[in-house]
Backbone as a chain_set.jsonl record, in Angstrom:
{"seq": "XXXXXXXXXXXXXXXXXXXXXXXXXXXXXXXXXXXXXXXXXXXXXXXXXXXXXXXXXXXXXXXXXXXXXXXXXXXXXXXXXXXXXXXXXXXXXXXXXXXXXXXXXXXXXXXXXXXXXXXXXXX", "coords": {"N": [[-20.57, 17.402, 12.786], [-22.521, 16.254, 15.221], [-23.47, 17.028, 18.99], [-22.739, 14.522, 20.429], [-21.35, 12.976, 19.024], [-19.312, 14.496, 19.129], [-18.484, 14.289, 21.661], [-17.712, 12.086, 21.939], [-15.613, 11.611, 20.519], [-13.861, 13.23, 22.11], [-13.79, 12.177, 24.296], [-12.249, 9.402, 23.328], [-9.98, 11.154, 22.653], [-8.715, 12.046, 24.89], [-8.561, 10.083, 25.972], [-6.43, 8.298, 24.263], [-4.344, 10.152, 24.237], [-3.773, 9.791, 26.633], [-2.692, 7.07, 26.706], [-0.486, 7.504, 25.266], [1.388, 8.923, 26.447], [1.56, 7.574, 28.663], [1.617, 4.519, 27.902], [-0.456, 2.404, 28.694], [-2.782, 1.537, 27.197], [-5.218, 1.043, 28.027], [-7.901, 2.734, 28.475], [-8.057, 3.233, 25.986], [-9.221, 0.909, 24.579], [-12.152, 0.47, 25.562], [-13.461, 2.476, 23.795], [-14.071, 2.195, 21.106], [-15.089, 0.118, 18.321], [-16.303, -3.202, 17.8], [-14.823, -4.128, 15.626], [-13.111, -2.923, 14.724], [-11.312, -0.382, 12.541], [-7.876, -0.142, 11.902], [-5.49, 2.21, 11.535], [-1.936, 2.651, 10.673], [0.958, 3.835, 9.751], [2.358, 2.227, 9.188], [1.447, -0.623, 9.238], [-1.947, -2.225, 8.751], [-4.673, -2.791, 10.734], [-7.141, -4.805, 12.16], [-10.648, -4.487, 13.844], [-11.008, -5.444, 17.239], [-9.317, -7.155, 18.191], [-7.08, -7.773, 17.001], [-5.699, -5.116, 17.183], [-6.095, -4.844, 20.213], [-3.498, -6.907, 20.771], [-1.541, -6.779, 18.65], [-0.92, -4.178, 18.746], [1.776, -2.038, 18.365], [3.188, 0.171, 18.491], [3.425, 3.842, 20.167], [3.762, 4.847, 22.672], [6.019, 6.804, 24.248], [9.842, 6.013, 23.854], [11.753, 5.154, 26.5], [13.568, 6.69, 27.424], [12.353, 9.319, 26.803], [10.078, 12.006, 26.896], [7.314, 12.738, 26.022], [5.479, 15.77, 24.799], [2.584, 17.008, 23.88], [0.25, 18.429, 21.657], [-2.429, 19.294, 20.929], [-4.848, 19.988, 18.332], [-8.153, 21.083, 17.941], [-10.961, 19.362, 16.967], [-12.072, 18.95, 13.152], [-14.908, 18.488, 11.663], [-15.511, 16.166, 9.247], [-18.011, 15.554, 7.851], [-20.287, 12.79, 7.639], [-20.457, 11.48, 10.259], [-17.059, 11.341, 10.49], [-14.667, 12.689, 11.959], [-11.013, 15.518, 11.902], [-8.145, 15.618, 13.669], [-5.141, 17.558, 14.213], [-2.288, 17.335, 15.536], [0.747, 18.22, 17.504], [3.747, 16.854, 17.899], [6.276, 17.102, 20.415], [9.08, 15.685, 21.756], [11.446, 15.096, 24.43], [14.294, 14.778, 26.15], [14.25, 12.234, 28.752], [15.176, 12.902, 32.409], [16.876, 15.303, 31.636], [15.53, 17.678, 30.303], [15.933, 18.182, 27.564], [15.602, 19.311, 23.989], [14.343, 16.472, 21.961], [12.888, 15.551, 19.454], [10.442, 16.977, 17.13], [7.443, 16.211, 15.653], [4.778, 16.282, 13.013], [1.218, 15.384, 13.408], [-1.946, 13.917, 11.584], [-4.907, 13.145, 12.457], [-7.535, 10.52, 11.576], [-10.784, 10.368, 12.766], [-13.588, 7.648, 12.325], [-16.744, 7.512, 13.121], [-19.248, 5.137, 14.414], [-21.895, 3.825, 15.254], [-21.53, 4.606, 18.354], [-19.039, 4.598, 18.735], [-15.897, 4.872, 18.048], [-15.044, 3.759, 15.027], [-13.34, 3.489, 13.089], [-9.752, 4.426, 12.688], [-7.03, 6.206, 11.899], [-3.96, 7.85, 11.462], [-1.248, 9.531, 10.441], [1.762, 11.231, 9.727], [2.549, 14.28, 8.72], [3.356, 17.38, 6.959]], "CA": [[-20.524, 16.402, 13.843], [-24.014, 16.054, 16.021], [-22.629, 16.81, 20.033], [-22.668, 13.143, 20.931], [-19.878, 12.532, 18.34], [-17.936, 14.901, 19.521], [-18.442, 14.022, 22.893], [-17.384, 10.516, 21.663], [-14.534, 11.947, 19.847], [-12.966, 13.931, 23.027], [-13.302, 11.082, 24.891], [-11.457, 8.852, 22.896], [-8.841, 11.903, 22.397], [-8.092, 12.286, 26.46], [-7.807, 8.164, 26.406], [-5.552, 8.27, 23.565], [-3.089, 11.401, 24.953], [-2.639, 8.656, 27.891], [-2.016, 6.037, 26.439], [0.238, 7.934, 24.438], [2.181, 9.477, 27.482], [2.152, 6.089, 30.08], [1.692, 3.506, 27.43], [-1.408, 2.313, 29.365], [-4.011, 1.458, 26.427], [-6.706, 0.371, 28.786], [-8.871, 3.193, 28.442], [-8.767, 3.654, 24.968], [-10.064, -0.046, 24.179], [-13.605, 0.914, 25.532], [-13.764, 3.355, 22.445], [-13.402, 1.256, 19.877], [-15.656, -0.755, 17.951], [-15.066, -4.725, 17.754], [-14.357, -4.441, 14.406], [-12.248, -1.454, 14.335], [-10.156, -0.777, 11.369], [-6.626, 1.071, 12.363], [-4.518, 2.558, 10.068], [-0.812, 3.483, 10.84], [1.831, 4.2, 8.398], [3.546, 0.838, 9.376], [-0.105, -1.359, 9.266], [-3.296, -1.709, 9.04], [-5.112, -3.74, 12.169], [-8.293, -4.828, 11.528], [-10.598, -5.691, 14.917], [-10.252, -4.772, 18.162], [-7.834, -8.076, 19.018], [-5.429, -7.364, 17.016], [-4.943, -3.585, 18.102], [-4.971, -5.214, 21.918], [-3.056, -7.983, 20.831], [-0.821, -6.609, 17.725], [-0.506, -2.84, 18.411], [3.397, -2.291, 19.082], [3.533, 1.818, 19.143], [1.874, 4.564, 21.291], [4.514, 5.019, 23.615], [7.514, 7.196, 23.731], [10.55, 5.453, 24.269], [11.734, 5.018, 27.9], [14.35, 7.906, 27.469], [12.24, 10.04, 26.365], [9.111, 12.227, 27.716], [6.588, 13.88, 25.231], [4.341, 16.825, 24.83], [1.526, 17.014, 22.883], [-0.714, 20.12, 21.512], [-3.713, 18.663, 20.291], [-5.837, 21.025, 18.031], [-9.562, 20.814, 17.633], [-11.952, 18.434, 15.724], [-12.612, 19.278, 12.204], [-15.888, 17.753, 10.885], [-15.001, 15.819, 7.837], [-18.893, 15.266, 7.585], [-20.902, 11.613, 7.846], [-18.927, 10.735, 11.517], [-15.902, 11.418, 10.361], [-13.463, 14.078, 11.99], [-9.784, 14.758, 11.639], [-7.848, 16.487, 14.193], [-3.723, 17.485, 14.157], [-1.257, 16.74, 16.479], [2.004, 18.551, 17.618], [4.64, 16.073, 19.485], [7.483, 17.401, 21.135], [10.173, 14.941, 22.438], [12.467, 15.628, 25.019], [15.007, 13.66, 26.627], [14.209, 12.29, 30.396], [15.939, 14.173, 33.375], [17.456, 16.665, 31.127], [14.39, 17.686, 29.45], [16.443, 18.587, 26.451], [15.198, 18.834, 22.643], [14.853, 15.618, 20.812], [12.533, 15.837, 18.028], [9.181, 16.852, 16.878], [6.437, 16.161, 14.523], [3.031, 16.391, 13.039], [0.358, 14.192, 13.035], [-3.018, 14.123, 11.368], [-5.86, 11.82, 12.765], [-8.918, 10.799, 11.346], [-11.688, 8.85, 13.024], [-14.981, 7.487, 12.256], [-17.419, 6.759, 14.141], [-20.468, 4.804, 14.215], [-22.707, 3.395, 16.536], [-20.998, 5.443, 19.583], [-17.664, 4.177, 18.913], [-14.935, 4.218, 17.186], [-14.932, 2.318, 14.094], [-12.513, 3.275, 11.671], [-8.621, 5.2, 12.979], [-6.483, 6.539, 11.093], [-2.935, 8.727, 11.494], [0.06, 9.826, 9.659], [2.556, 11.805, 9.395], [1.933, 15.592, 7.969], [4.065, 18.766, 7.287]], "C": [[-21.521, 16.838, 14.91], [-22.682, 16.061, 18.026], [-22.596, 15.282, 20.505], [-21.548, 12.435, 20.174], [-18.71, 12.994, 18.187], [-17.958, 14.688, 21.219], [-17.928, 12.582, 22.703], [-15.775, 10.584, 21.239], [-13.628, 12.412, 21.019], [-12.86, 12.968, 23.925], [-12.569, 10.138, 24.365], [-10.044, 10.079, 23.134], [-7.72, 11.379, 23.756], [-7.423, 11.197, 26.504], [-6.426, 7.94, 25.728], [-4.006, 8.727, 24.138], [-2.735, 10.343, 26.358], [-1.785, 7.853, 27.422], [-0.52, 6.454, 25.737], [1.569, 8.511, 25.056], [3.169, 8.018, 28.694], [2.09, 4.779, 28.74], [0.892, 2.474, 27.978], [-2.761, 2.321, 28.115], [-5.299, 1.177, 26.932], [-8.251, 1.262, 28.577], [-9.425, 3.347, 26.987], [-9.479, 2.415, 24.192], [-11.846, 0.004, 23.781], [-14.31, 1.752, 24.521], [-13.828, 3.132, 21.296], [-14.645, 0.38, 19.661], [-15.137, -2.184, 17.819], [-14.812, -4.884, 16.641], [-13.77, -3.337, 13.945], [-11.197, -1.744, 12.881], [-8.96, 0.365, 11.673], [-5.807, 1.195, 12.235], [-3.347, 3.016, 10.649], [0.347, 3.314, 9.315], [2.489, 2.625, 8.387], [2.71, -0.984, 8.697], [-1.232, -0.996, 9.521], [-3.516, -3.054, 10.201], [-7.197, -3.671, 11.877], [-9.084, -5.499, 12.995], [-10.11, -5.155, 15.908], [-9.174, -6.101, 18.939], [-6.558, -8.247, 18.405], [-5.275, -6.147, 17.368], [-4.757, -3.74, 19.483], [-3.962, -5.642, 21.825], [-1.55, -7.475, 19.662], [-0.185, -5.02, 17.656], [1.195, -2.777, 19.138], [3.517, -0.6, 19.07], [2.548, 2.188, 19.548], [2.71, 5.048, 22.294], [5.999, 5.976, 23.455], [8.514, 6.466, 24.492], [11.131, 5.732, 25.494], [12.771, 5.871, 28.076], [13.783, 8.814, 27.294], [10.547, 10.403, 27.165], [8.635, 12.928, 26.144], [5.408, 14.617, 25.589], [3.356, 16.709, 23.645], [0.594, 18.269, 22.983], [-1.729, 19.687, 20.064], [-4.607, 19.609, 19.997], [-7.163, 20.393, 18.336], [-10.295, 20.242, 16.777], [-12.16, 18.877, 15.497], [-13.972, 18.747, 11.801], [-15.612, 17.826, 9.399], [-16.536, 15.42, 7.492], [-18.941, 13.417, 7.498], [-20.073, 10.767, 9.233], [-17.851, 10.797, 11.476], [-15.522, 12.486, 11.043], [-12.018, 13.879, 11.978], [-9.179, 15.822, 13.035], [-6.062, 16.449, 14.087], [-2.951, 17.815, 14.935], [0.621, 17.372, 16.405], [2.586, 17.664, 18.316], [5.582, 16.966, 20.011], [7.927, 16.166, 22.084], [11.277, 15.128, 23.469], [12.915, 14.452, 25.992], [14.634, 13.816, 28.03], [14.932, 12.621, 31.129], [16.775, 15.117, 32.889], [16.518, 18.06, 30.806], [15.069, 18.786, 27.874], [15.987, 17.965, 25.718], [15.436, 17.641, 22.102], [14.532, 15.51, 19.5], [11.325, 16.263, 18.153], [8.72, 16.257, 15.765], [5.228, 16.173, 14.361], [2.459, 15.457, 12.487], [-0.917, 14.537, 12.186], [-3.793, 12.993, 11.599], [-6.973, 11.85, 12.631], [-9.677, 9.593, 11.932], [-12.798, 9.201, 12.016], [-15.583, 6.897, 12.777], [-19.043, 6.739, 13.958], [-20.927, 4.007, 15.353], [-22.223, 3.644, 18.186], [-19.894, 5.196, 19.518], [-16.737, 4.553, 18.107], [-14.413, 3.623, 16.211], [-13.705, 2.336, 13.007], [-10.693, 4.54, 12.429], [-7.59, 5.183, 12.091], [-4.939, 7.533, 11.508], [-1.874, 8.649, 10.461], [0.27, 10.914, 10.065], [1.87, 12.991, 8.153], [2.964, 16.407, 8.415], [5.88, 18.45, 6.626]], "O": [[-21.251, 17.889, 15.491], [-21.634, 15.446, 18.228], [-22.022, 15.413, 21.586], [-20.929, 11.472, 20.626], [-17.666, 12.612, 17.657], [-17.026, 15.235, 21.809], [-17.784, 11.994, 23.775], [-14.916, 9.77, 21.576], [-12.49, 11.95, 20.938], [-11.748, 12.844, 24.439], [-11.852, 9.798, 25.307], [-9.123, 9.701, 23.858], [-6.651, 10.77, 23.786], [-6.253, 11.032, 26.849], [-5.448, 7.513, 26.342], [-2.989, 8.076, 24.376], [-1.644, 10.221, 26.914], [-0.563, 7.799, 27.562], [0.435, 5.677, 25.745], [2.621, 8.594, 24.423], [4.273, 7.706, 29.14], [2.959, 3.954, 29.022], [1.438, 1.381, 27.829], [-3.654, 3.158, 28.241], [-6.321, 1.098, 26.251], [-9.37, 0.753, 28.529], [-10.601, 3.515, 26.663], [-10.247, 2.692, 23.27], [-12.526, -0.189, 22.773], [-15.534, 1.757, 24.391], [-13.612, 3.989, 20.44], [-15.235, -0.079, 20.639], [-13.941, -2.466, 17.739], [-14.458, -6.042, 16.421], [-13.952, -2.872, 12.82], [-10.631, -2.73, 12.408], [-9.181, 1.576, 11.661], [-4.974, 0.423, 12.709], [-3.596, 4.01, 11.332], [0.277, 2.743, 8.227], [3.056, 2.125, 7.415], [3.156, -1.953, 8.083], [-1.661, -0.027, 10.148], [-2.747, -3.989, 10.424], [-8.044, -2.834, 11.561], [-8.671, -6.558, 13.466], [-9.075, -4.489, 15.876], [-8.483, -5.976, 19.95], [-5.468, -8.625, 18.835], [-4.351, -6.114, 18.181], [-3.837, -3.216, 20.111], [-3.105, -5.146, 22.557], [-0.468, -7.937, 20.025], [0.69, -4.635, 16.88], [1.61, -3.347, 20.147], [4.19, -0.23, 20.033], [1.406, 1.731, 19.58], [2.127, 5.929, 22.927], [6.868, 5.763, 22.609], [8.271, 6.217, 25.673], [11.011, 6.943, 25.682], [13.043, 5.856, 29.277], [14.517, 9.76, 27.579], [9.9, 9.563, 27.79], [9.393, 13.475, 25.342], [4.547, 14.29, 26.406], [3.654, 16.255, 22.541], [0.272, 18.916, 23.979], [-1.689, 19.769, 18.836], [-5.224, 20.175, 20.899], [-7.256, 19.31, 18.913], [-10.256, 20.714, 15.641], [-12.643, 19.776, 16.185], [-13.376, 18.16, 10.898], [-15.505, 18.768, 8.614], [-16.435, 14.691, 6.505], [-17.909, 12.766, 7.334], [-19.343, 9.777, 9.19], [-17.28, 10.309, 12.452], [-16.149, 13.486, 10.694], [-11.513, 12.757, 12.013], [-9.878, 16.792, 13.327], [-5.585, 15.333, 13.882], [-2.941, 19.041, 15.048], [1.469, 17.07, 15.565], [2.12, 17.483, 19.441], [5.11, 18.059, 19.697], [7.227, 15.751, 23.007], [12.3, 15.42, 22.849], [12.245, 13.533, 26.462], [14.598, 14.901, 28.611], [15.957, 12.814, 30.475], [17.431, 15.788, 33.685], [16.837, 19.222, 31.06], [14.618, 19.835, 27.414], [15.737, 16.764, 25.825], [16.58, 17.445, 21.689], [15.32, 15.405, 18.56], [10.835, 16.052, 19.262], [9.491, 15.794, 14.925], [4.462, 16.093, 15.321], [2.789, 14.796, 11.503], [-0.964, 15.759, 12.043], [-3.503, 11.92, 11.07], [-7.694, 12.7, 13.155], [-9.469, 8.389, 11.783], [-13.025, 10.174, 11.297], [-15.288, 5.738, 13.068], [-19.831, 7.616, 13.603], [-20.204, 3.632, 16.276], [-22.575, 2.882, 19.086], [-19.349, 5.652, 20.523], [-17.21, 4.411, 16.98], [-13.385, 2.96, 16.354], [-13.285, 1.415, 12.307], [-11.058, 5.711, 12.525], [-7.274, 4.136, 11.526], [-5.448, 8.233, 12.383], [-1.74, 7.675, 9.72], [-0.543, 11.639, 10.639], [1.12, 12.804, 7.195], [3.468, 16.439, 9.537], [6.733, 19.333, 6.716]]}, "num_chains": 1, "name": "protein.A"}
C-alpha cells in the first residue's frame, strides 16, 4: 500500500471508530466512492445511497458503551488492506462486562476512496 492509501485508509478508520461510538455517519460518507460496494454479514449495499439511506448498524445499542482496539493495516496488495478489530461492550453507568468480539475489515480502494468494504466476524 503506496502512503496515500494508507493515508486514505486511516482516515476512513478514525471516521469509522466514530461513527461506530456516536452513531454519527457523516464523516465517513466523504470516504466512500459513489458506487461503493458494502459487505456485512447481514447484506450487501451497493452505492453510496443505499449505505446513507439503508445502513441500519454501526452503533452500539443505547445501553451500552464500546471500546475498540484497532490493529494496523495489512496490505492485501492492488489497494486492498485488511485490518482487525477488538470490541469490548460494556454496560452504560455501570461500565460492567457485556460482550466482546472480533472483527476483520477489508477495504479497497480506488481512485482516493473507498470503493469496495467489507467486515465479518473472526475468531
Amino acid at each position: 500500500m503506496d502512503p496515500d492509501e494508507l493515508d486514505i485508509a486511516n482516515r476512513f478508520r478514525a471516521a469509522l471508530e466514530i461513527a461506530g461510538r456516536t452513531g454519527d455517519w457523516t464523516g465517513v460518507y466523504p470516504c466512500l466512492a459513489d458506487d461503493i460496494e458494502w459487505i456485512t454479514p447481514m447484506r450487501t449495499l451497493t452505492g453510496i445511497d443505499e449505505v446513507e439511506n439503508d445502513l441500519i448498524w454501526g452503533s452500539p445499542p443505547d445501553h451500552l458503551d464500546v471500546e475498540f482496539d484497532v490493529g494496523e493495516w495489512t496490505d492485501l496488495g492492488e489497494g486492498r488492506a485488511g485490518v482487525r478489530v477488538h470490541q469490548v461492550y460494556r454496560v452504560k453507568n455501570t461500565g460492567d462486562f457485556a460482550y466482546e468480539r472480533d472483527l476483520q475489515i477489508e477495504i479497497a480502494i480506488r481512485e482516493a476512496k473507498i470503493g469496495r468494504y467489507e467486515i465479518r466476524s473472526v475468531g
